[in-house]
Every structure is written in C-alpha cells, then in structure tokens.
ZADREN-273234 format. One line per 3 residues: number of its first residue (from 1); their letters; for each residue x, y, z of C-alpha. Coordinates in nm, 3 decimals, padded with zeros to 5 digits. Layout:
BEGIN
NUM) a) X Y Z | ...
This chain:
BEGIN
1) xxx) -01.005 -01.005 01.818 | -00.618 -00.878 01.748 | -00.464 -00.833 02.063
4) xxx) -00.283 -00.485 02.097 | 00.020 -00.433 02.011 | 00.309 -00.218 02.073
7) xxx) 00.398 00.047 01.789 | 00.676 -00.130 01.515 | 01.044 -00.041 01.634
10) xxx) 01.044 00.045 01.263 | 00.757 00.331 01.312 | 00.928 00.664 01.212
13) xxx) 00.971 00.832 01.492 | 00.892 01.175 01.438 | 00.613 01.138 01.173
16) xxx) 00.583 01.500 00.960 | 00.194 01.584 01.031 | -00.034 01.523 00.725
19) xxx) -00.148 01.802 00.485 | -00.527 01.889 00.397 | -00.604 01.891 00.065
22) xxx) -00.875 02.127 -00.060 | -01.189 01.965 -00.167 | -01.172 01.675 00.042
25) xxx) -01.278 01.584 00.349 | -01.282 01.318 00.637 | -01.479 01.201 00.908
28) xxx) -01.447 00.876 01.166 | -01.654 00.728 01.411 | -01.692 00.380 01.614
31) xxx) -01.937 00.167 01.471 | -01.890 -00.148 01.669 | -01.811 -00.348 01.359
34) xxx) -01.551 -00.560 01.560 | -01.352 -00.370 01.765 | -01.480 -00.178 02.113
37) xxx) -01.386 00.165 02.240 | -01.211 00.286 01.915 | -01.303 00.417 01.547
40) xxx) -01.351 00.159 01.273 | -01.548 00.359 01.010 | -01.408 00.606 00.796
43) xxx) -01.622 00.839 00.497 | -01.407 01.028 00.259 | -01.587 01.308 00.130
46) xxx) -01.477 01.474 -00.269 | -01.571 01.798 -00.377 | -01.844 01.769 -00.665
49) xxx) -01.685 01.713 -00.999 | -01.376 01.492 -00.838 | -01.233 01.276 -01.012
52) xxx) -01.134 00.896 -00.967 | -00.852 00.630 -01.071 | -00.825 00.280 -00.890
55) xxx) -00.641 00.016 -00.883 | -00.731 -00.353 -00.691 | -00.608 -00.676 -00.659
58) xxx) -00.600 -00.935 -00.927 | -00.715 -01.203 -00.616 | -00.961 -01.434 -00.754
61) xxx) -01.106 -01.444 -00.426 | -01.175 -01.078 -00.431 | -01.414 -00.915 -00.199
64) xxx) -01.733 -00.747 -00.296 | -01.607 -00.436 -00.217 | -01.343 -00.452 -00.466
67) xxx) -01.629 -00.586 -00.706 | -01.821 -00.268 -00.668 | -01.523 -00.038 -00.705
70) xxx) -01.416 -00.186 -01.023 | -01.769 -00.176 -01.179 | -01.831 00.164 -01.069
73) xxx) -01.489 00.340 -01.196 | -01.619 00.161 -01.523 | -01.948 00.267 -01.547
76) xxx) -01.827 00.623 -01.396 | -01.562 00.678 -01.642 | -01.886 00.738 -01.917
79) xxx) -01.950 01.041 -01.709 | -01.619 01.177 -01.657 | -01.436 00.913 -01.398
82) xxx) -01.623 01.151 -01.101 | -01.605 01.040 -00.735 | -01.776 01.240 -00.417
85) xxx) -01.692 00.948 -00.181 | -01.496 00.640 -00.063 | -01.644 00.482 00.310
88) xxx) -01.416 00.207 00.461 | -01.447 -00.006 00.734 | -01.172 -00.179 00.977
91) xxx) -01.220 -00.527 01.126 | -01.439 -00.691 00.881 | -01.362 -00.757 00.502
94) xxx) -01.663 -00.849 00.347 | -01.522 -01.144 00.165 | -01.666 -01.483 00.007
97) xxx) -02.020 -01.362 00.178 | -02.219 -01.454 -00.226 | -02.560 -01.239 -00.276
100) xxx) -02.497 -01.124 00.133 | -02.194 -00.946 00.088 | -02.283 -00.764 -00.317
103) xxx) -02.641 -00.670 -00.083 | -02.421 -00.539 00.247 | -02.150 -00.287 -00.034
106) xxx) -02.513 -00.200 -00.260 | -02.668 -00.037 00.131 | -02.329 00.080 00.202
109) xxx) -02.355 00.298 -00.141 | -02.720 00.359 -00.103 | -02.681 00.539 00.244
112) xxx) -02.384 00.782 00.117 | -02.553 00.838 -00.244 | -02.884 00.969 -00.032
115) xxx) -02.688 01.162 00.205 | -02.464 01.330 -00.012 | -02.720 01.329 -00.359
118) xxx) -02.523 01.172 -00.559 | -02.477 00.887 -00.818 | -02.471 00.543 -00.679
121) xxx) -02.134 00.493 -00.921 | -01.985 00.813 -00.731 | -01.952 00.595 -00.386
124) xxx) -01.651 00.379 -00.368 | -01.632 00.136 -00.125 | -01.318 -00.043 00.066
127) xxx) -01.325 -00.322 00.369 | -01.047 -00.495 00.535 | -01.014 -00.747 00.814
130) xxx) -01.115 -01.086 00.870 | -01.237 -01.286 00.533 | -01.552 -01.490 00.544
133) xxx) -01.752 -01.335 00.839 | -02.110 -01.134 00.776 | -02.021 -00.817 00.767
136) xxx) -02.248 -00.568 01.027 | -02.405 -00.323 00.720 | -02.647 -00.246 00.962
139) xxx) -02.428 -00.045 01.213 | -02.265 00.121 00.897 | -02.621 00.238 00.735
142) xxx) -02.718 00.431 01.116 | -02.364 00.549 01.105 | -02.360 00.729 00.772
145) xxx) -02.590 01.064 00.914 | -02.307 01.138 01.190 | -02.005 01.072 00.964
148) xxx) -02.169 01.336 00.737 | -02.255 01.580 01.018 | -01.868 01.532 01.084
151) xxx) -01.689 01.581 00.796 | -01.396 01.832 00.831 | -01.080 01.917 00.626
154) xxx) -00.850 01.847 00.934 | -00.947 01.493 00.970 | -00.663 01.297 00.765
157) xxx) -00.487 01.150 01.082 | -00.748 01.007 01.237 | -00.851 00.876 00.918
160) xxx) -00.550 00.677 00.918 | -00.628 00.555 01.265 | -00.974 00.459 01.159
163) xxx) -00.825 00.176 00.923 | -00.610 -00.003 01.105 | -00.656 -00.371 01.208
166) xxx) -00.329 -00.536 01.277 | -00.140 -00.171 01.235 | 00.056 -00.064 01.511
169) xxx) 00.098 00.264 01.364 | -00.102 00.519 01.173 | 00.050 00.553 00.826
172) xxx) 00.020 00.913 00.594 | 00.229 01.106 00.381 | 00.183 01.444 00.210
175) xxx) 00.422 01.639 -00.096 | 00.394 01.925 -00.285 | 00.418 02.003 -00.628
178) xxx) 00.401 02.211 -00.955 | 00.144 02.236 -01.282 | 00.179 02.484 -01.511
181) xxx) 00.309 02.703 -01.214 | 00.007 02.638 -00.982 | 00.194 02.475 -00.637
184) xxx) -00.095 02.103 -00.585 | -00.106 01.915 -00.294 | -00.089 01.545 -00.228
187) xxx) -00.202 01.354 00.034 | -00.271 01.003 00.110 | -00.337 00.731 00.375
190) xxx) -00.305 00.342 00.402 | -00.294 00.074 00.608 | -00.174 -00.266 00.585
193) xxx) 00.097 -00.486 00.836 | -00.006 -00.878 00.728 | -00.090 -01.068 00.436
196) xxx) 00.118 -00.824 00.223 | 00.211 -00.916 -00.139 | 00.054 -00.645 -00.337
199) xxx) -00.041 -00.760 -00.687 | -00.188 -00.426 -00.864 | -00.253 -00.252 -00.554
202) xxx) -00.210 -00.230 -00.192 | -00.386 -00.330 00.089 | -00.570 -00.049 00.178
205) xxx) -00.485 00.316 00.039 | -00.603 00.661 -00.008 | -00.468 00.936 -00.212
208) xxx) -00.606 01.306 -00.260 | -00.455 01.590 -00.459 | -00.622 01.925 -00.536
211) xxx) -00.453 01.912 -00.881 | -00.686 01.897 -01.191 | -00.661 01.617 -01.399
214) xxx) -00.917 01.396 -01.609 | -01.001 01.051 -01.504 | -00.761 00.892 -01.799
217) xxx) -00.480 01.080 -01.710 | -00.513 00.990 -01.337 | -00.559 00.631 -01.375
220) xxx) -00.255 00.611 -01.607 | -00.044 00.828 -01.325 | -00.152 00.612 -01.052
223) xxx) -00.138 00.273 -01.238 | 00.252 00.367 -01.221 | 00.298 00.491 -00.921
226) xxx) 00.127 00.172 -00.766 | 00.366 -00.066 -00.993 | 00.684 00.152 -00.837
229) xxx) 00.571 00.143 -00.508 | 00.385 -00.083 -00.357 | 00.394 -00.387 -00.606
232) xxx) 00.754 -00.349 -00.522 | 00.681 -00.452 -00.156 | 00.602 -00.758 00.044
235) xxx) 00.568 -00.900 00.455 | 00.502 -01.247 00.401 | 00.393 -01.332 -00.008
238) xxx) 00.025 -01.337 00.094 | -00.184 -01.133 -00.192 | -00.502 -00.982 -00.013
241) xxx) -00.893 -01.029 -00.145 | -00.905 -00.657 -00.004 | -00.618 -00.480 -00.199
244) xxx) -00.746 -00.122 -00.293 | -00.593 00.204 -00.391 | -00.751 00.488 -00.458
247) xxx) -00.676 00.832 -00.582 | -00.870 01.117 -00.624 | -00.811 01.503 -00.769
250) xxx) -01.012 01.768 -00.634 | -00.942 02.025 -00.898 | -00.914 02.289 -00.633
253) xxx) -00.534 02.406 -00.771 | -00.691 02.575 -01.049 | -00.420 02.438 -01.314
256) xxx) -00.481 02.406 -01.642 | -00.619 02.018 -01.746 | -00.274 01.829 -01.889
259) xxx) -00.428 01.595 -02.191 | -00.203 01.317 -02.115 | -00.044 01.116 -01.877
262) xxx) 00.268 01.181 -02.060 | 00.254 01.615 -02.089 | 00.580 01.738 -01.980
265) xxx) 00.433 01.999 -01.732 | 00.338 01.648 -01.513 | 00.724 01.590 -01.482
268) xxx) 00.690 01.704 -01.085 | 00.390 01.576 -00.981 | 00.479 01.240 -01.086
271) xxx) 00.790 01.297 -00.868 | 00.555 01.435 -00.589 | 00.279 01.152 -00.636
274) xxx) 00.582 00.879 -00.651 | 00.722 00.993 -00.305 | 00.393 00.951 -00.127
277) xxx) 00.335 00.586 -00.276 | 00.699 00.477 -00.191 | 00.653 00.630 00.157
280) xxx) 00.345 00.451 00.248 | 00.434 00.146 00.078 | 00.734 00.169 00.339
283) xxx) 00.548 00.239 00.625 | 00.317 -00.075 00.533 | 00.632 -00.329 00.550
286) xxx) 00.821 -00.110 00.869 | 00.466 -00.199 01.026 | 00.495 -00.564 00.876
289) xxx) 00.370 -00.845 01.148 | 00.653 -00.919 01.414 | 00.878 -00.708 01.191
292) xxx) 01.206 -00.588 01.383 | 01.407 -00.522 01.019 | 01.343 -00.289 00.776
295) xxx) 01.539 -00.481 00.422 | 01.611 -00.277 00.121 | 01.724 -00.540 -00.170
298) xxx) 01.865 -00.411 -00.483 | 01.910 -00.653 -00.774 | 02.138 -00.519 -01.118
301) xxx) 02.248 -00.756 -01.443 | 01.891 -00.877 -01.519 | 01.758 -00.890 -01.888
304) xxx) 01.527 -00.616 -01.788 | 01.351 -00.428 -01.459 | 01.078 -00.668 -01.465
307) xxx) 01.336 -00.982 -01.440 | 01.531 -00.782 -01.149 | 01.223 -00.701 -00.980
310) xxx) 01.070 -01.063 -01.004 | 01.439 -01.193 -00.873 | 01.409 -00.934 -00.580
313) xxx) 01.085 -01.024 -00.472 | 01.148 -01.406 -00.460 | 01.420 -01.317 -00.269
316) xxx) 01.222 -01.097 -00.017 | 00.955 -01.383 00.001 | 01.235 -01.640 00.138
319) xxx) 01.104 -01.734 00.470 | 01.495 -01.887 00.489 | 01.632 -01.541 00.368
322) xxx) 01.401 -01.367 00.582 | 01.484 -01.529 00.929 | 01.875 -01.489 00.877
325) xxx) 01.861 -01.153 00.840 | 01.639 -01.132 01.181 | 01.924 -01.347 01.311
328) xxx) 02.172 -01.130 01.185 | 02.310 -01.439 01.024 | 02.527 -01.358 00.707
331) xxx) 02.431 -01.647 00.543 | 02.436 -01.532 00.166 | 02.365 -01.880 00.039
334) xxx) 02.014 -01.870 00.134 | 02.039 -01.542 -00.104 | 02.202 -01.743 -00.391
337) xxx) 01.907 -02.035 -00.319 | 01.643 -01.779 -00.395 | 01.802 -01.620 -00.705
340) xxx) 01.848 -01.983 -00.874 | 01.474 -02.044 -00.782 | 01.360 -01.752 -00.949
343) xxx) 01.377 -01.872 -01.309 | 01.465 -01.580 -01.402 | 01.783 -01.565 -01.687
346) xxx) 02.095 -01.538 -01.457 | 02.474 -01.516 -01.483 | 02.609 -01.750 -01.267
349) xxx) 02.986 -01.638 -01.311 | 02.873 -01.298 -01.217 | 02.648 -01.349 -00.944
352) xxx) 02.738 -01.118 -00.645 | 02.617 -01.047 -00.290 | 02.728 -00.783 -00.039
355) xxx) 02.524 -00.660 00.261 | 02.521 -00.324 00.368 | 02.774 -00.252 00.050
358) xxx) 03.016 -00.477 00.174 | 03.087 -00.815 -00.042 | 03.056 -01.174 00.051
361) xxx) 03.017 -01.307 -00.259 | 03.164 -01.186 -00.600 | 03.166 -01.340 -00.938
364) xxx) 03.028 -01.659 -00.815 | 03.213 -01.736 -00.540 | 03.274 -01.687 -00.185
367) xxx) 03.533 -01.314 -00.149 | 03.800 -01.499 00.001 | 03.986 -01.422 00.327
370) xxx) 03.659 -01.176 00.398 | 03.660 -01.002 00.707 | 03.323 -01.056 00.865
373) xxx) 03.263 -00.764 01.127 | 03.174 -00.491 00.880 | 02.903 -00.737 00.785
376) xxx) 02.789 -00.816 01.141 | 02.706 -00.472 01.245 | 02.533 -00.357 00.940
379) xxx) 02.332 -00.685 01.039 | 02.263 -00.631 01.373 | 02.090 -00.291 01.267
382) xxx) 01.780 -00.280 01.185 | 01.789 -00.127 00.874 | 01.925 -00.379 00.638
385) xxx) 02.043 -00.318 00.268 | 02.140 -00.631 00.033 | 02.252 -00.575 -00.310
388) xxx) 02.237 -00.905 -00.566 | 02.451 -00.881 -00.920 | 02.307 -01.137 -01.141
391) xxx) 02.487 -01.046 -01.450 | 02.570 -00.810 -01.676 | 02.201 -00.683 -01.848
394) xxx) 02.050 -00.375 -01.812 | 01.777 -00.497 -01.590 | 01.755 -00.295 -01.217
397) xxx) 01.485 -00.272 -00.951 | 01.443 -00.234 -00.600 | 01.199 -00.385 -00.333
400) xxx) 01.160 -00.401 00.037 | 01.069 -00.631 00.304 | 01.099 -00.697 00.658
403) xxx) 01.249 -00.983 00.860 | 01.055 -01.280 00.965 | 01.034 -01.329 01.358
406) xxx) 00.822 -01.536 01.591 | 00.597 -01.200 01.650 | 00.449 -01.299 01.336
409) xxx) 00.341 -01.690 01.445 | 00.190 -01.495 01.733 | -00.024 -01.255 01.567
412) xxx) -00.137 -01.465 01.305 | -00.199 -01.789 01.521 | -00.466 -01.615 01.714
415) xxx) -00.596 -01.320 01.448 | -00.974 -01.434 01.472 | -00.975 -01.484 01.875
C-alpha cells in the first residue's frame, strides 16, 4: 500500500471552498477496497433527466470501467445522453481482469440502477489504482444502500478526498457563469499525481453544472475543454488504462437549451467550463509524484498549435529537461535536444530559449556575454516558466509539467507494497 505522504509544496495554499451545484449530489464511505481507516468509495448522484458527455483514454489496455462508460454514453445518447450516476472507487483499477473485471463494473451498475430505478446505461462507472489485481465488487455491492442513505448536496470535498490514491491533496474547482441571462454553476473534481500523460482525458475527473444543455452540445463543449486542459499536461509521459472525465448538466439553471456547441450565448460558459479544466489539470501536475516545481512551457513559430503543442510536450516529457530544472540547472541545451527530437518542422536560425522571460538562447545561438543570476533565481523558485521560439509560423500552445526528483523513484519503487 502507498505510504503517506506529505501534502505537494505545490498544493495551493488557501484552496477557495467548492460550490454545490443543484441537482447533484455526493456521498463517500470506506469500503475496505485497499486502504484502512479512510474513504475509498464515492457515488455521484444526477437529478433525473441529467445529462452526460465523456471522454476516456485511447489506452489499448483500457480498463473495464472505461469499457462500460464508453458503451453506455453510446447506447444512452438514443435516449437523450441521460445520466443519474457515476460510483468510483480509489485503490483498485479494475484493469486486464477479462470476463472478471466486465462481471465486477456489470454488479457495480446493477446495485446503483436498483437503488436509484434507473437504466443500467444511466450508471457510469470510474476505478483507479493498482492495474491487474481482482477488484473487491463485493464490498462495493453492500456499500451501495449507505452511500444512497447519504447522499447530500454539501458533499463535493470529501468527494475529492474519496479518490485519491497517490494524491497528497484534494483537488476541486468551481466558476460561475451566464446563459441567456440565467447565472449556471460549475463544479468539478479530479484526482491524479502519477502515471500522467493524458491522451483524451484525464486521470480521474468529475464535472457538474446546473446549466441545461443536450447531450451533443455537452460532449462537443467538453471534448474541448479536455484537449485545452488536461491533454496539455503531463508528470512523467505515462498514459493511464483509467483516464476518465466526466461531465454532467443538471438543468437546474432554468436557461433556455442552446442548439449547438457553437451558439453565441455559450461564449461564457465555455470561459467558465475552461477555467475549471485548466485548474484541475494544474492541480493534477502541482500534485505530480516527488514534484517540488511547478513548469509552465510556452512554445511560438510552429506551423500550427498542434505542432507547438506536440514540441511542448516532448519537451515536458524530457526526463533530462525535467531534472535540470529540479536542479535549478540552466542548462538550455537539454531544451534544444528535445525540440530537435520532436520532428516537428523547426527553424533552426530562429530557435530561442529564455527562462523566466529572460534569454539564453536567441536565434540559434548562445546570447552572448549573458548575465546568469536573473536566470538562477527564477530557477531556484518553484514556479518555473520556459518559453521556446521555434520559428516564425503561427503555431502557439502552452503545457505544464513538474520537475523530476528522487521522490518519484520512491513512490513508484514501492506503489504495490
């Protein structure tokens, strides 16, 4: 079992309580599905006629959970896209299990669909921890009856507790915004510290707004927000079998149905739903195993966004890159390294690099008689920010990572113990 840790020195340090959102609600409990003396199962309840959007990794390994969520938003977009509820579980991720682990997610749906009379494609399911094990459906089935009895609207922190595995820090984030002059709310949850390299989705999030809108609409908005939030993230290049993000709309704010994901009158809540995504995707890599450096890299001059972002995130996966900056070492030739290996079109006469807005590199070479201690305080900090020219195209993007230390050989040498 993970031993504990001690909260990230990245963990914001006065976190802004969450916001309830009408129509949903959350209960937790300790099911003894790994860990002792602490929740691990968590039941997301949606009012009737909720509805649904997802988005999961691309893994081939992916788990059955992320099977039955898939088939399910499918099936359930015949009848509208609805949703009534999502149950999670911490500690176990129900992985490579064949016929055993399709069997454990089908009594996982059965015991929510009887307790809350619903349809079995209403019940979303999520699981994240260790890969491989038999997950204890058992425990989860007698647990469903109290979860129910506890359901309450107040219940969004503790959901993020629930969640956790390698977390040392609950992770939410709320916003507010405007429809057709009806104020929505926007809430979500996530968690996530290791094996971060989101590929369609995240490792594990949540996302409830009382806002109105169709299933279409909502999977469009949130296929988006994921791509500019956390697919722009990564802790160590490892893509999860477990990646899920969900996101669910109550209806409660009474505004009127937009037809597309495009309407105009949508211009705020995308605003609204893209500062919750980039928030928790942030928290997720501030958490990141080991992580003492929060790094912000900006890359400009691509061919397009796609080409910066691909360049950025090569970047952020250098293990070489990564353990400079956690030894503050200015070494902006590991940089240049993982731009060439991108294969991405570059400019080599215009390649630049400056940390913390201050240049060590311009137009392909080294800025010549640079003075250094600007450089070494912004890197001794622990919020970093590189910035990468690598020509003169209209391509931009920007992605975040964390720095690679030896906390990270220590959490991960001993994960299963």
């Amino acid at each position: 079992m993970p031993k504990p840790r001690q909260p990230s020195p990245l963990a914001p340090r006065t976190p802004v309580p969450p916001v309830a959102v009408a129509g949903a609600r959350f209960a937790t409990l300790a099911a003894g599905i790994r860990y002792t003396g602490r929740p691990d199962l968590l039941l997301i309840e949606l009012e009737p006629g909720s509805t649904a959007a997802g988005v999961f990794t691309r893994s081939l390994t992916a788990g059955h959970p992320v099977l039955w969520c898939r088939e399910a938003l499918a099936r359930g977009l015949e009848q509208g896209g609805r949703a009534r509820a999502v149950i999670v579980n911490a500690g176990n991720a129900n992985v490579c299990r064949g016929a055993e682990g399709d069997a454990a997610v089908a009594r996982e749906v059965a015991a929510v669909q009887a307790a809350l009379d619903c349809a079995a494609e209403e019940v979303l399911v999520a699981s994240t921890g260790v890969i491989g094990e038999r997950l204890a459906v058992e425990k989860i089935e007698a647990a469903v009856p109290a979860l129910v009895a506890g359901l309450r609207a107040d219940g969004v922190d503790a959901a993020a507790r629930a969640i956790m595995t390698t977390d040392t820090f609950a992770k939410w984030a709320s916003a507010t915004a405007s429809i057709g002059g009806k104020t929505v709310t926007l809430t979500g949850i996530a968690k996530g510290s290791g094996m971060i390299a989101p590929d369609m989705a995240t490792m594990l999030a949540f996302a409830v707004t009382d806002a109105a809108l169709p299933a279409p609409v909502l999977q469009t908005l949130l296929n988006r927000a994921a791509d500019r939030s956390f697919n722009a993230t990564t802790v160590d290049g490892d893509t999860s079998t477990s990646d899920t993000l969900l996101l669910f709309a109550t209806g409660r704010a009474g505004n009127a149905p937009p037809r597309s994901a495009d309407d105009s009158g949508l211009a705020d809540f995308v605003r609204a739903l893209d500062a919750v995504m980039i928030e928790l995707a942030q928290q997720v890599v501030r958490d990141g195993e080991g992580a003492q450096k929060f790094i912000e890299i900006g890359v400009k001059g691509a061919l397009d966004d796609a080409a910066a972002r691909r360049i950025g995130l090569v970047v952020a996966n250098s293990p070489l890159v990564k353990t400079a900056i956690a030894g503050a070492d200015a070494n902006w030739g590991r940089i240049v390294m993982a731009v060439g290996k991108a294969g991405e079109t570059i400019d080599p006469a215009r390649l630049g690099v400056a940390f913390g807005g201050h240049d060590v590199a311009l137009n392909g070479a080294a800025v010549p008689d640079l003075d250094e201690a600007p450089v070494a305080a912004h890197l001794a900090g622990s919020e970093i920010i590189i910035d990468i020219t690598v020509g003169d195209g209209p391509g931009r993007a920007t992605v975040w990572t964390c720095d690679l230390t030896h906390g990270y050989i220590d959490i991960n040498a001993d994960y299963r113990s």
